[in-house]
SEVEXVO-484707 format. One line per 8 residues: number of its first residue (from 1); their letters; for each residue x, y, z of N, C-alpha, C. Coordinates in Angstrom, 1 decimal. Example, Ala and Ser with C-alpha at 12.3 -4.5 7.8 and 13.67 -1.06 7.14 Angstrom:
1 = AS = 13.2/-5.7/7.8/12.3/-4.5/7.8/13.2/-3.3/7.8; 12.8/-2.2/7.1/13.7/-1.1/7.1/12.9/0.0/7.9
# end
This chain:
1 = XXXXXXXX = -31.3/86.6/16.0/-31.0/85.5/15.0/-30.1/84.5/15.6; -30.6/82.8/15.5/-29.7/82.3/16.1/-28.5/82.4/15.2; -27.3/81.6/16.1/-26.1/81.1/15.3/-26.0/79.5/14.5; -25.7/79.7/13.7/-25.4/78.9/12.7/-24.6/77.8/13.6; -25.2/76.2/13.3/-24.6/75.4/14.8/-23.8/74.2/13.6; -24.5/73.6/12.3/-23.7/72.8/11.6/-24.3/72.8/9.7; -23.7/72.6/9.3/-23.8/72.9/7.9/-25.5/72.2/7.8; -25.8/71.1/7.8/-27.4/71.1/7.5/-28.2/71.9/8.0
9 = XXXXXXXX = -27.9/72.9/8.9/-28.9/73.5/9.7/-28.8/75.1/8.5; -27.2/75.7/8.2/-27.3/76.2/7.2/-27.7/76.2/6.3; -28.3/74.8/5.5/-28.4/74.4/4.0/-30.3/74.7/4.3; -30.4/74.7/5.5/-32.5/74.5/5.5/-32.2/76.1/5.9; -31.5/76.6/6.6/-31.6/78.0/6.7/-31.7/78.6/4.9; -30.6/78.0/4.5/-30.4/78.6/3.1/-31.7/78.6/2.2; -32.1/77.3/2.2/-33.6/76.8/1.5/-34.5/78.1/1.8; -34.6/77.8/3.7/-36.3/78.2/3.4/-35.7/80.0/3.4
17 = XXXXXXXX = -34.6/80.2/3.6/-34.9/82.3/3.1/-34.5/82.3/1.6; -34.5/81.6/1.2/-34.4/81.6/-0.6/-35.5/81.7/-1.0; -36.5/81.0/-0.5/-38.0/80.3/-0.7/-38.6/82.2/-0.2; -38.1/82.4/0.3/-38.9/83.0/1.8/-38.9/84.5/0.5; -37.4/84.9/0.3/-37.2/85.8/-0.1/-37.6/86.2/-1.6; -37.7/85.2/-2.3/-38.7/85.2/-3.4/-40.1/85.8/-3.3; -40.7/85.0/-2.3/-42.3/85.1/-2.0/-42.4/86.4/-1.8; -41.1/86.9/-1.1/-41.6/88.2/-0.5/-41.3/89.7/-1.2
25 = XXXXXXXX = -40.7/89.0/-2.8/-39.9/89.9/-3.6/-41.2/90.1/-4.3; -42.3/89.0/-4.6/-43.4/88.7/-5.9/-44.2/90.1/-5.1; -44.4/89.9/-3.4/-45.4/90.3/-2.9/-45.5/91.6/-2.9; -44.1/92.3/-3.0/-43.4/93.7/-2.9/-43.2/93.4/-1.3; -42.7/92.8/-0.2/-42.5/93.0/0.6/-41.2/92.9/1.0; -40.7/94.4/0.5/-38.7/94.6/0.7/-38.4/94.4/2.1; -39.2/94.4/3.2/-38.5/93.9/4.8/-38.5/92.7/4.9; -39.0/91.6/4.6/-39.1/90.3/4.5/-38.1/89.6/3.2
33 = XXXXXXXX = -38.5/90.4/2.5/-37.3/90.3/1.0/-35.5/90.5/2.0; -35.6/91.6/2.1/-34.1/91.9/2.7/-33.4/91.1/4.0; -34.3/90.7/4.7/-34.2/89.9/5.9/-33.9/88.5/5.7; -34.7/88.1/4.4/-34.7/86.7/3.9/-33.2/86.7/2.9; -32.4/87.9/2.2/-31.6/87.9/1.6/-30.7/87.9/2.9; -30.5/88.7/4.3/-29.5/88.6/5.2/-29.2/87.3/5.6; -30.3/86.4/5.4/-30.5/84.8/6.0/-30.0/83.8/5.3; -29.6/84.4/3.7/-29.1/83.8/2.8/-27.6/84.2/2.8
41 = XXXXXXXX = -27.1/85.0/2.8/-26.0/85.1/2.8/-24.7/85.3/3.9; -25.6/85.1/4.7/-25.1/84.3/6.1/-25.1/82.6/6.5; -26.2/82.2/5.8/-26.3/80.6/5.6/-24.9/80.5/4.5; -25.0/81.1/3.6/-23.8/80.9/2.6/-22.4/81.1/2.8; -22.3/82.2/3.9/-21.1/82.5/4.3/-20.4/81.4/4.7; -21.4/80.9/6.2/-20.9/79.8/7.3/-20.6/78.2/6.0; -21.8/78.4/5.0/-20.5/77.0/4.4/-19.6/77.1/3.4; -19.5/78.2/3.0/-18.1/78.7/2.5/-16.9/78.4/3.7
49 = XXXXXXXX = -17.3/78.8/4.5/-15.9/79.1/5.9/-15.8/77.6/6.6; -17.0/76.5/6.0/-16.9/75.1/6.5/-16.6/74.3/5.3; -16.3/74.8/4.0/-15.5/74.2/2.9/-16.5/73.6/2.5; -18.4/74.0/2.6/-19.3/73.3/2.3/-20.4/73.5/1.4; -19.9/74.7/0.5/-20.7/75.1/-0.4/-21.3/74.7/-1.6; -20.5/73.5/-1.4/-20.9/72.3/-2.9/-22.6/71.4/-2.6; -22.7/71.8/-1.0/-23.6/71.0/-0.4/-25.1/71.5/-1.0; -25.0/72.8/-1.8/-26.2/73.7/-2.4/-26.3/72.7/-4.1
57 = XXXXXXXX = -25.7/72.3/-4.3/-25.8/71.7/-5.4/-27.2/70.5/-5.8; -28.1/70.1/-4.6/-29.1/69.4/-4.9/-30.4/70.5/-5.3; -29.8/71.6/-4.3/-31.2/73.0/-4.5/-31.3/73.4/-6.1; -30.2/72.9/-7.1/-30.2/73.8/-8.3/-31.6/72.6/-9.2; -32.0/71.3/-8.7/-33.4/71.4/-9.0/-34.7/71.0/-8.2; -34.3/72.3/-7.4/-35.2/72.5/-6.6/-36.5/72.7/-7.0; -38.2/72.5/-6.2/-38.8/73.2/-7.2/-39.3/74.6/-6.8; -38.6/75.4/-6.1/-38.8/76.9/-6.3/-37.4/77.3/-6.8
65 = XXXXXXXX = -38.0/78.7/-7.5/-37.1/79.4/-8.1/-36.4/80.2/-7.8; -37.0/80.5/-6.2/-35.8/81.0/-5.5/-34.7/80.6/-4.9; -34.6/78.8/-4.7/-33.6/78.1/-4.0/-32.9/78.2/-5.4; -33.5/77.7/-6.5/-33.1/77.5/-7.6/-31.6/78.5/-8.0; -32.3/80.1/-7.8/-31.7/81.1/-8.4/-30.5/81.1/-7.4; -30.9/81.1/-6.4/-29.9/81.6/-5.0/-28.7/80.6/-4.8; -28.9/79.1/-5.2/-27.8/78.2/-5.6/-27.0/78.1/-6.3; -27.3/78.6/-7.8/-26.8/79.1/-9.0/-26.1/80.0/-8.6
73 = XXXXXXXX = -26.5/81.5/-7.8/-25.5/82.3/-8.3/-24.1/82.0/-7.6; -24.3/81.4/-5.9/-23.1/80.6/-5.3/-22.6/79.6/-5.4; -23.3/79.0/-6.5/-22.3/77.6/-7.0/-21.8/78.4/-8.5; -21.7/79.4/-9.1/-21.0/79.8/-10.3/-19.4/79.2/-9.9; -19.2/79.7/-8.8/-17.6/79.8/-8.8/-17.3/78.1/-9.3; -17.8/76.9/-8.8/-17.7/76.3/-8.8/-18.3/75.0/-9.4; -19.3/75.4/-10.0/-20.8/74.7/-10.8/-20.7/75.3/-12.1; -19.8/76.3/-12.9/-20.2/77.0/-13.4/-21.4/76.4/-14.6
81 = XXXXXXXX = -21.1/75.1/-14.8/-22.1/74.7/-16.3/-23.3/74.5/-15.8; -23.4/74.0/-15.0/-24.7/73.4/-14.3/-25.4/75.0/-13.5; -24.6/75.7/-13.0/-25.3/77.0/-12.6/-25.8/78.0/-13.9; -25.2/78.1/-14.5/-25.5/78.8/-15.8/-26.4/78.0/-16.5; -26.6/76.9/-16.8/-27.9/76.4/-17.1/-28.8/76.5/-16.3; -28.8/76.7/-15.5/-30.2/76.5/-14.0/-30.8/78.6/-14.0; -29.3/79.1/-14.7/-29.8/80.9/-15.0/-30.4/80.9/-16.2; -29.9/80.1/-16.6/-31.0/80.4/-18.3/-31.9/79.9/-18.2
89 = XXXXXXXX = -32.4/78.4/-17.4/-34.0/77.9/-17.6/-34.5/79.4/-16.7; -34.2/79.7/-16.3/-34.9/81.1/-15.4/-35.2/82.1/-16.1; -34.3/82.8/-16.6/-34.1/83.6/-17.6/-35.4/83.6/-18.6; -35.1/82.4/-19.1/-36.5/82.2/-20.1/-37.8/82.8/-19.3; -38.0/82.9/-18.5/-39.7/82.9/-17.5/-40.1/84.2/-17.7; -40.8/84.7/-17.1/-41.4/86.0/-17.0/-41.3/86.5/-15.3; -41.3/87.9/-15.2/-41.1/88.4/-14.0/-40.2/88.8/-13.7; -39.2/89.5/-12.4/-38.3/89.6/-11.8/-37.2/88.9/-11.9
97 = XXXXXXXX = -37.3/87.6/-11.5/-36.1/86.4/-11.9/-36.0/86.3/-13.4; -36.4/86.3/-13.9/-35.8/86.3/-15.2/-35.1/87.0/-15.2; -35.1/88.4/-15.1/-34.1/89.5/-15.0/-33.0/89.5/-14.6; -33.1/89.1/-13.3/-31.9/88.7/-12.0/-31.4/88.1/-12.7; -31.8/86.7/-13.1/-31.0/85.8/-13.9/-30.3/85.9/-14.9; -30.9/86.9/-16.1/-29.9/87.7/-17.1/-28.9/88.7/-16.4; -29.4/89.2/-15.6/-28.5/90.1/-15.1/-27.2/89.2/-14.3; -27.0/88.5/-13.6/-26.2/87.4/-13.0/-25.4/86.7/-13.8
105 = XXXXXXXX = -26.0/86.3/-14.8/-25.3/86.0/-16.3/-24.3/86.5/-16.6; -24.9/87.7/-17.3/-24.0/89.3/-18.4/-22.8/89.5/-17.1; -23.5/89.6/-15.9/-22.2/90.0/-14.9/-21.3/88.9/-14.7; -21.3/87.9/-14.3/-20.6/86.7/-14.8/-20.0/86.4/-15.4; -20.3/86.9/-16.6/-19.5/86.6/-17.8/-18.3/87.6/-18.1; -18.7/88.4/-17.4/-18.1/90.4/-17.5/-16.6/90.1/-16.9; -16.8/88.9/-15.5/-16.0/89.1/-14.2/-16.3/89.7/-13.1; -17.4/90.4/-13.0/-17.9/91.1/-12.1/-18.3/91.1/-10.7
113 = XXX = -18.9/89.9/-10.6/-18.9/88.6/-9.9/-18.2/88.3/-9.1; -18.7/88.1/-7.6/-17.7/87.2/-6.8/-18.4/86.8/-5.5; -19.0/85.5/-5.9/-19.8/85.1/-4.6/-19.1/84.2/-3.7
# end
């Protein structure tokens, strides 16, 4: 895996294993799922540590649901209205993300949380 060289290169890392990690969650493919969640929260890490995690804030209307979801839950600390709305239009849906997204909620709201 390369290294993470400047925050844009992070934010398309972040995109396409959100994207990636979705597809591969519908498909049942947990190696591609988990690999695409390592890609995510290493993309997330590096713009946390570059003071640039506000930069996720165009993905919350994105049109997949996985950039969607995966923005929301790291912009809570900081988004919290606009992330919490972007968990409930999800919420509403049917499938797996719906779930996540109730579930990310209730924990959220608990304190549980800490992205």
């Amino acid at each position: 895996m390369k290294k993470i060289k400047d925050i844009q290169s992070a934010l398309t890392l972040f995109q396409e294993a959100s994207i990636k990690q979705v597809e591969a969650t519908e498909e049942g493919d947990y190696k591609t799922g988990n690999k695409s969640y390592d890609l995510i929260t290493k993309a997330a890490a590096y713009l946390k540590e570059e003071g640039a995690i506000t930069e996720l804030k165009p993905l919350l209307c994105n049109s997949s649901v996985g950039a969607r979801l995966w923005a929301a839950c790291y912009l809570l600390p900081v988004y919290e209205k606009e992330s919490l709305s972007v968990l409930e239009q999800i919420a509403k849906g049917s499938g797996i993300y719906s779930l996540t997204a109730e579930t990310t909620m209730s924990e959220w709201k608990k304190g549980s949380l800490n992205f």
